[in-house]
C-alpha positions as CSV (number, residue, x, y, z in Angstrom):
1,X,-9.2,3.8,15.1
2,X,-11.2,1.6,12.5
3,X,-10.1,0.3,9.6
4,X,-12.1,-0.7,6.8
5,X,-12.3,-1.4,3.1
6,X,-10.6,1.5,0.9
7,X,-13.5,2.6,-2.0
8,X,-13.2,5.0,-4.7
9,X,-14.9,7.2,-2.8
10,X,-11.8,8.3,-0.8
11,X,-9.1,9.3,-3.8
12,X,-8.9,12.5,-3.4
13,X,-8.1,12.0,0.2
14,X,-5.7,8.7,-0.4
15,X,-4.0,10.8,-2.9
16,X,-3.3,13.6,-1.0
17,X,-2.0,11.7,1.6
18,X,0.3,10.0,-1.0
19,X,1.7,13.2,-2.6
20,X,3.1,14.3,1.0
21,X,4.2,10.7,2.1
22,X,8.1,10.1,1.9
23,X,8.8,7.3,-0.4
24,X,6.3,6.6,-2.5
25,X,6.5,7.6,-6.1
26,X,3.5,8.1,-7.7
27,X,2.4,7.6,-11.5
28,X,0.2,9.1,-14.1
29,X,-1.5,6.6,-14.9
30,X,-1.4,4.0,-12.4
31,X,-2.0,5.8,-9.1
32,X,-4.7,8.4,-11.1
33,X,-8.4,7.8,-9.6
34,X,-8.5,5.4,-13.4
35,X,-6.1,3.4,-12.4
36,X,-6.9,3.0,-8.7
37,X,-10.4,2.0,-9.7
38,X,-9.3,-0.6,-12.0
39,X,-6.9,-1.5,-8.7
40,X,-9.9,-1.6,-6.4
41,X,-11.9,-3.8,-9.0
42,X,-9.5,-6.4,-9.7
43,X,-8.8,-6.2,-5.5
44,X,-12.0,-5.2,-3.6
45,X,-11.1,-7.2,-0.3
46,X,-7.4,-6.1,-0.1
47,X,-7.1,-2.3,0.0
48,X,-7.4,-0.3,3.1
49,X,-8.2,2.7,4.9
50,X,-7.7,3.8,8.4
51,X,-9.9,6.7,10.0
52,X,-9.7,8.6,13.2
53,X,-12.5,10.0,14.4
54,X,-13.8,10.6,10.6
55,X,-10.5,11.6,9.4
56,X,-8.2,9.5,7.1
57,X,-5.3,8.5,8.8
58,X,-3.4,5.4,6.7
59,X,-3.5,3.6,3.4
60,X,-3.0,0.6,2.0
61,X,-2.9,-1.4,-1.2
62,X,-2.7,-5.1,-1.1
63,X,-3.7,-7.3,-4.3
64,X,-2.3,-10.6,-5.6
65,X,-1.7,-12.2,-9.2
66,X,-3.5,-15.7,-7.9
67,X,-0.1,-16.8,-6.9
68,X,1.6,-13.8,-4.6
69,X,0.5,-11.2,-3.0
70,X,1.3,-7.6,-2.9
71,X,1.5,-4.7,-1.1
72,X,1.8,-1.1,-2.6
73,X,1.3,2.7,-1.0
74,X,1.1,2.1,2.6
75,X,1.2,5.5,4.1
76,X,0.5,6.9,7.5
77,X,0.0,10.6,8.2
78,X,2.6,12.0,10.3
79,X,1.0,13.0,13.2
80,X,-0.4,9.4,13.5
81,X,2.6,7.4,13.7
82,X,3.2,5.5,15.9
83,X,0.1,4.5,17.4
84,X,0.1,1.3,15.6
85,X,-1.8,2.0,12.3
86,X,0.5,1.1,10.0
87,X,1.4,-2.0,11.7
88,X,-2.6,-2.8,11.6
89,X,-3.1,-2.2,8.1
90,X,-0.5,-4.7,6.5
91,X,-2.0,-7.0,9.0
92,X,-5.3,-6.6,7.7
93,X,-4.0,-6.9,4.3
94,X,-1.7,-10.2,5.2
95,X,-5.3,-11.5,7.1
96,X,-7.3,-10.7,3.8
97,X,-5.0,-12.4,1.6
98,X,-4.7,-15.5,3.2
99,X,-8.3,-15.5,3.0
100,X,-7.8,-15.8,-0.8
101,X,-5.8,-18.2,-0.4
102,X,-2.1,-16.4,-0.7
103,X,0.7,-17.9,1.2
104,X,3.7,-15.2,0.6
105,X,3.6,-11.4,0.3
106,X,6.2,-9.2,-1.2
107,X,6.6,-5.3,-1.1
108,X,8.9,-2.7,-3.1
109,X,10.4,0.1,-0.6
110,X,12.7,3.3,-1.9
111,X,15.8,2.1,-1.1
112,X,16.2,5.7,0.8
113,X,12.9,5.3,2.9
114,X,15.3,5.2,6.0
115,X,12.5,5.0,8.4
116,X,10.0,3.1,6.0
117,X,12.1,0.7,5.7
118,X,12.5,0.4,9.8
119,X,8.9,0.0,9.8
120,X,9.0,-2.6,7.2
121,X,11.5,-4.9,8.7
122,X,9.8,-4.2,12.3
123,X,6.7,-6.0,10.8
124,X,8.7,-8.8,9.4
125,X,9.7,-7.8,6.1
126,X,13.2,-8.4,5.6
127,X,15.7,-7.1,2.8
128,X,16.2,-9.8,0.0
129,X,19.7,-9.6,-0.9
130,X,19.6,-12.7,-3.4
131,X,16.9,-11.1,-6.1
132,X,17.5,-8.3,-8.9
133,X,13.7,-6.1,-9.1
134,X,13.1,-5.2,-12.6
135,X,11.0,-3.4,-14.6
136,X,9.4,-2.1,-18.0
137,X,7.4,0.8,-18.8
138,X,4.9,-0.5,-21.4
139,X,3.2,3.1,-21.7
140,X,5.6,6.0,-22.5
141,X,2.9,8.4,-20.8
142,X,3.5,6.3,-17.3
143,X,6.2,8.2,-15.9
């Protein structure tokens, strides 16, 4: 397996991978190729891609506001779980943004990701009971 640095290059594979992934929601204009480029320019060292053998087998997003970092869209395709990658890609993002200097990382799951969320807590992401996540579409056509 090698992991590298996620590029433009591979939306139309990252995407497709995201439209069949359970639990992630995607969005007009944030996840289209636009808005991922604009994601991969303002995060060049933090986003990921897993291959096997030539093939794309995992994503990741990871990006930080200077202060926190986060994680978005990890995904792994079904008939590679469990052979670690998705467990290696948050840790490349965790190592890359505490190389720019970010001490804490937070994630959003679907609160009905059953085995996402597994995952999630397996790799050290706990459940924060004591917060209320809120949030404000500021474009109508970013559904």
């Amino acid at each position: 397996m090698n992991i590298r640095l996620l590029t433009i290059e591979d939306y139309d594979a990252v995407y497709s991978l995201w439209k069949i992934s359970t639990g992630i929601n995607l969005r007009t204009l944030d996840d289209s190729e636009t808005g991922i480029r604009k994601f991969l320019e303002r995060n060049p060292h933090t986003c990921f891609a897993a291959e096997e053998n030539g093939e794309l087998a995992g994503t990741i997003l990871g990006g930080n506001d200077g202060r926190r970092g986060y994680i978005y869209h990890i995904a792994v395709k079904a008939n590679f779980r469990n052979q670690g990658i998705g467990r290696s890609l948050i840790e490349s993002v965790e190592k890359a943004l505490i190389q720019e200097g970010i001490n804490k990382v937070a994630m959003v799951s679907i609160k009905t990701n059953v085995g996402g969320n597994r995952f999630l807590r397996a790799c050290g992401y706990p459940i924060r009971e004591d917060i209320v996540y809120r949030n404000k579409n500021l474009n109508t056509e970013n559904n």
